[in-house]
MARKOLDREN-846566 format. One record per residue (C-alpha): residue in one letter; z, x negated, y negated; residue number from 1. Coordinates in steps of 0.25 Angstrom, whole numbers, plus 5000, padded with zeros to 4 digits. Layout:
<rs>
residu / Z / X / Y / num
A / Z / X / Y / NUM $
...
</rs>
This chain:
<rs>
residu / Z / X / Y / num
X / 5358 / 5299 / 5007 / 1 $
X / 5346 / 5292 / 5008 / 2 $
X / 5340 / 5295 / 4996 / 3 $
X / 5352 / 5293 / 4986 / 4 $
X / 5352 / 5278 / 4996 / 5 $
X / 5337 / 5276 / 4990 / 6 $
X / 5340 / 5281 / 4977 / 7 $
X / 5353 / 5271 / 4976 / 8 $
X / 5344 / 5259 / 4981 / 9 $
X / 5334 / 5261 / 4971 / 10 $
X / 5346 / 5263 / 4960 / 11 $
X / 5352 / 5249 / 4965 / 12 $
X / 5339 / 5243 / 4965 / 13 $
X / 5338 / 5245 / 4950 / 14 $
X / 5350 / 5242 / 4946 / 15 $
X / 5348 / 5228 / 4952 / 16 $
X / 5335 / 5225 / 4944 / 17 $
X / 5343 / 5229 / 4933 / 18 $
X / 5352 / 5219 / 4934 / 19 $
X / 5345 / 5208 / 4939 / 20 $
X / 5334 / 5210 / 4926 / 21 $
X / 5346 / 5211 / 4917 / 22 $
X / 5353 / 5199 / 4920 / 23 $
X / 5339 / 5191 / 4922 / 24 $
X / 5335 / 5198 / 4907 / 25 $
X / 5347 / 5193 / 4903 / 26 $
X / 5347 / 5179 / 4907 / 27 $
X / 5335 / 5178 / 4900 / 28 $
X / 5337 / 5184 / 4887 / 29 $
X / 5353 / 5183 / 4883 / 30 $
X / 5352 / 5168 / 4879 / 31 $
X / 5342 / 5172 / 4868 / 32 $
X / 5349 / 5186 / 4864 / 33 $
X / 5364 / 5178 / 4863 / 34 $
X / 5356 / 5166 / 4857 / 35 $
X / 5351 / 5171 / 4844 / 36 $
X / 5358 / 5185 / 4842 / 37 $
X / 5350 / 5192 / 4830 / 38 $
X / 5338 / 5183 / 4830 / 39 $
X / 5323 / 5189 / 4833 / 40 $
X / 5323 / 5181 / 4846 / 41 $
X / 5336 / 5187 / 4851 / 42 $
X / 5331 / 5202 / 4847 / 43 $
X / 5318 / 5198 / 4853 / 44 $
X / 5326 / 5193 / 4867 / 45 $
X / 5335 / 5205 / 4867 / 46 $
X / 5322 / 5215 / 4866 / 47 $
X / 5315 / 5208 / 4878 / 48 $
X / 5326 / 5208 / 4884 / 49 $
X / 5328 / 5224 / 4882 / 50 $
X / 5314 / 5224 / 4886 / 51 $
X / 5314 / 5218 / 4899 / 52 $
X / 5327 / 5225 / 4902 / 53 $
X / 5321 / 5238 / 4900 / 54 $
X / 5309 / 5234 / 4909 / 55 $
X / 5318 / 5228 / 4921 / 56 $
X / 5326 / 5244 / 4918 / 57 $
X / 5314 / 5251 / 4921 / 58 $
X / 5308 / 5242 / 4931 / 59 $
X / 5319 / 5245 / 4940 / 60 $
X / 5319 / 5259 / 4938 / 61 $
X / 5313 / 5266 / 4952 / 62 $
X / 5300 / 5272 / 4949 / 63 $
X / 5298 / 5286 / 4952 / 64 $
X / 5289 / 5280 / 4965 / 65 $
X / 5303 / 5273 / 4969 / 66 $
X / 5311 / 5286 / 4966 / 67 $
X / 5300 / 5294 / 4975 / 68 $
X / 5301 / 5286 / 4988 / 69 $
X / 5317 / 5285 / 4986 / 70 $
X / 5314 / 5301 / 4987 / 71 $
X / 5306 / 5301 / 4998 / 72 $
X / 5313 / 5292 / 5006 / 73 $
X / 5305 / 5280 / 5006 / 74 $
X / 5310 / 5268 / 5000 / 75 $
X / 5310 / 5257 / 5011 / 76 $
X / 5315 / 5242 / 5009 / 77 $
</rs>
């Protein structure tokens, strides 16, 4: 029970870095996108912003160090 407790923590905590860097991203870049639809500058914004989203994706994703102490029981906050 424990574990599976760990394991949902570390599942939350992702899913909340994936919001908030979505909503920030998209803040930041929709005005351009909406802006101009078609234009260089608007394909230009929309692959940044696929780009950023990607790296905000995989920075939240546990890292097999994280997965091991989840494991081995020792994740303490």
């Amino acid at each position: 029970m424990k574990l599976e407790n760990r394991l949902w923590r570390l599942e939350d905590k992702r899913e909340r870095t994936e919001d908030a860097a979505i909503r920030t991203l998209a803040d930041d870049e929709l005005t351009a996108i909406v802006e101009t639809p078609g234009s260089p500058k608007a394909e230009t914004a929309a692959a940044r912003y696929y780009r950023l989203a990607k790296e905000y994706y995989d920075a939240a994703q546990p890292t097999l160090a994280e997965v091991r102490k989840v494991v081995r029981g020792g994740i303490r906050r």
